[in-house]
N, C-alpha and C positions, 0 to 999 in steps of 0.2 A: 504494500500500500504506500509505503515511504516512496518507493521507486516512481507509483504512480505520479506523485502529490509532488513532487520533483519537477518530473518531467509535462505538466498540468501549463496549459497556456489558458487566456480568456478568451472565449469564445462563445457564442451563443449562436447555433444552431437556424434559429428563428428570423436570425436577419440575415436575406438571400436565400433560404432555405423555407417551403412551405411543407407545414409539419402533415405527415400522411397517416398518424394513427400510431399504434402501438399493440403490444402485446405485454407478455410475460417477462419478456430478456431487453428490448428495445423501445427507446421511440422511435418511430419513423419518420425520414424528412426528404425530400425531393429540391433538387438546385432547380431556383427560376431564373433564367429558363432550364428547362429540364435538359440536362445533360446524359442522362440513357442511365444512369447510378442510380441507387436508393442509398442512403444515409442512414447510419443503423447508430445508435447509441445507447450504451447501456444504462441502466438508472436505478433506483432505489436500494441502492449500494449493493446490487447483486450483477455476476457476471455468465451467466448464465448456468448449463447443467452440463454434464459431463457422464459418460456411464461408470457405475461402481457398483457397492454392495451395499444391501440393508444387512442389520444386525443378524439375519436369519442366513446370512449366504445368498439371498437373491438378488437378481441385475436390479436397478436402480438407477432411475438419474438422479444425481448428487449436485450440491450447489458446487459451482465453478471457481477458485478463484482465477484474479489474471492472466497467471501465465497460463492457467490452463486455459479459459478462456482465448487467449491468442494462437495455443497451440491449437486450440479445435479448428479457430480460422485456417491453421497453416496446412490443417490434414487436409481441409475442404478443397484446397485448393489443390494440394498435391495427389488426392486419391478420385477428387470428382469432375477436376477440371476447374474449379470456380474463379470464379477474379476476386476475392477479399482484399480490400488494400485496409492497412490503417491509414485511418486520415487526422485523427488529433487523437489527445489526451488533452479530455477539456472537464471544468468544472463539470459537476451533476446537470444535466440537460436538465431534468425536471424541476431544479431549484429547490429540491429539500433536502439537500445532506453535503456533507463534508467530502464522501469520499466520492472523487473523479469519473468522467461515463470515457471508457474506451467509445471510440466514435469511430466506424470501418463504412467503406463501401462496398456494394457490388452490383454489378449489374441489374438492371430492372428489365426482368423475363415474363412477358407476357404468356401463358397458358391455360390448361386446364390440370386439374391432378389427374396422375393416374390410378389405374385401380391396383389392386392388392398383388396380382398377377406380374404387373408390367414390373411394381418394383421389385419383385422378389426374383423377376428375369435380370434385371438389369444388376443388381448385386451379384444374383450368382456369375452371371457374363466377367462382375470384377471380383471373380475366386473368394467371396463372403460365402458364407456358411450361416445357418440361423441358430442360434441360440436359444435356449429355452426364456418365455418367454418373460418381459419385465412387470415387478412386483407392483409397479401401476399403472399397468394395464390388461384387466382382468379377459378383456375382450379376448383375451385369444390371438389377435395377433401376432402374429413374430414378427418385433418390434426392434430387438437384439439380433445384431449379427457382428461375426468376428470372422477376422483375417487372419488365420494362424500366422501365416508367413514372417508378415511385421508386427503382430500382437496389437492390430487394430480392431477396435470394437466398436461398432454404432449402435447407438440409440434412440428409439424413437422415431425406426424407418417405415411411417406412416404417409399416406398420400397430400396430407397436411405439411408436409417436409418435400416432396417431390411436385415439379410440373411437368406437364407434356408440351410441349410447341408447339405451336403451329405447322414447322415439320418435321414433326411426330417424334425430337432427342426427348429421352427424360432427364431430368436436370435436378438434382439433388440441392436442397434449399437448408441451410443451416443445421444440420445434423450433427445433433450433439456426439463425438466424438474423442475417444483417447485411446494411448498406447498403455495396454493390462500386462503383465506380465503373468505367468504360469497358469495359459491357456492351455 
């Protein structure tokens, strides 16, 4: 956190930038004029999740800190093709807290999601395997998958994390990811 709070410039997101919603891990913000990026910033002093274990031994996403948070960007990019850039280390976007919002871009990919089929093709295609499945989410799907090879794990590989394009790539969208050791 020290490293963040170092490296922290001023900035506010909102001026140039029109704010496009939010979630769980991010606000969202688009450059006007729109430059083909989405602007991702993280906020409520959380950096997003990560895969691990519950107390029982089961898959789990876990809260993130930063570096792993950046390492999840840097899998994205090297295992799914994405474009993540870091673009600042700024004050909290949302304005209530001390600790800093990592601020990343990537491309803004127009689609549809695909269905349960197409991602569990397009994983297996990149030698993932599925795992039994994560402690929240009962639904049954296989959610978990892991890459022996480099002792990479996803989580959370839902059609809500994936789109289709217009022509027809699937395009893996912020998957929570990390390197597990004694797979």
């Amino acid at each position: 956190m020290a490293e963040l709070r170092e490296a922290q410039i001023d900035l506010t997101l909102s001026a140039g930038y029109k704010a496009r919603g939010g979630g769980g891990e991010h606000l969202i913000f688009r450059a006007e004029p729109h430059d083909g990026r989405i602007y991702k910033a993280t906020w409520h002093e959380q950096f997003g999740f990560v895969p691990g274990f519950d107390p029982r031994g089961r898959w789990r996403l876990v809260p993130a800190i930063p570096s792993q948070y950046l390492l999840r960007c840097g899998l994205a990019n090297v295992v799914f093709g994405d474009d993540i850039r870091l673009f600042a280390i700024a004050q909290d976007q949302s304005g209530g807290s001390e600790v800093p919002s990592i601020i990343t871009s990537q491309p803004f990919i127009v689609g549809a999601p695909p269905d349960e089929q197409e991602i569990a093709d397009l994983l297996r295609a990149l030698r993932f395997e599925p795992l039994p499945r994560a402690a929240h989410r009962p639904s049954g799907l296989h959610d978990v998958w892991c890459r022996r090879e480099d002792s990479l794990v996803i989580c959370d590989a839902v059609s809500g994390n994936f789109v289709r394009t217009p022509a027809g790539e699937i395009v893996a969208i912020d998957l929570p990811a990390a390197i597990v050791g004694g797979l």
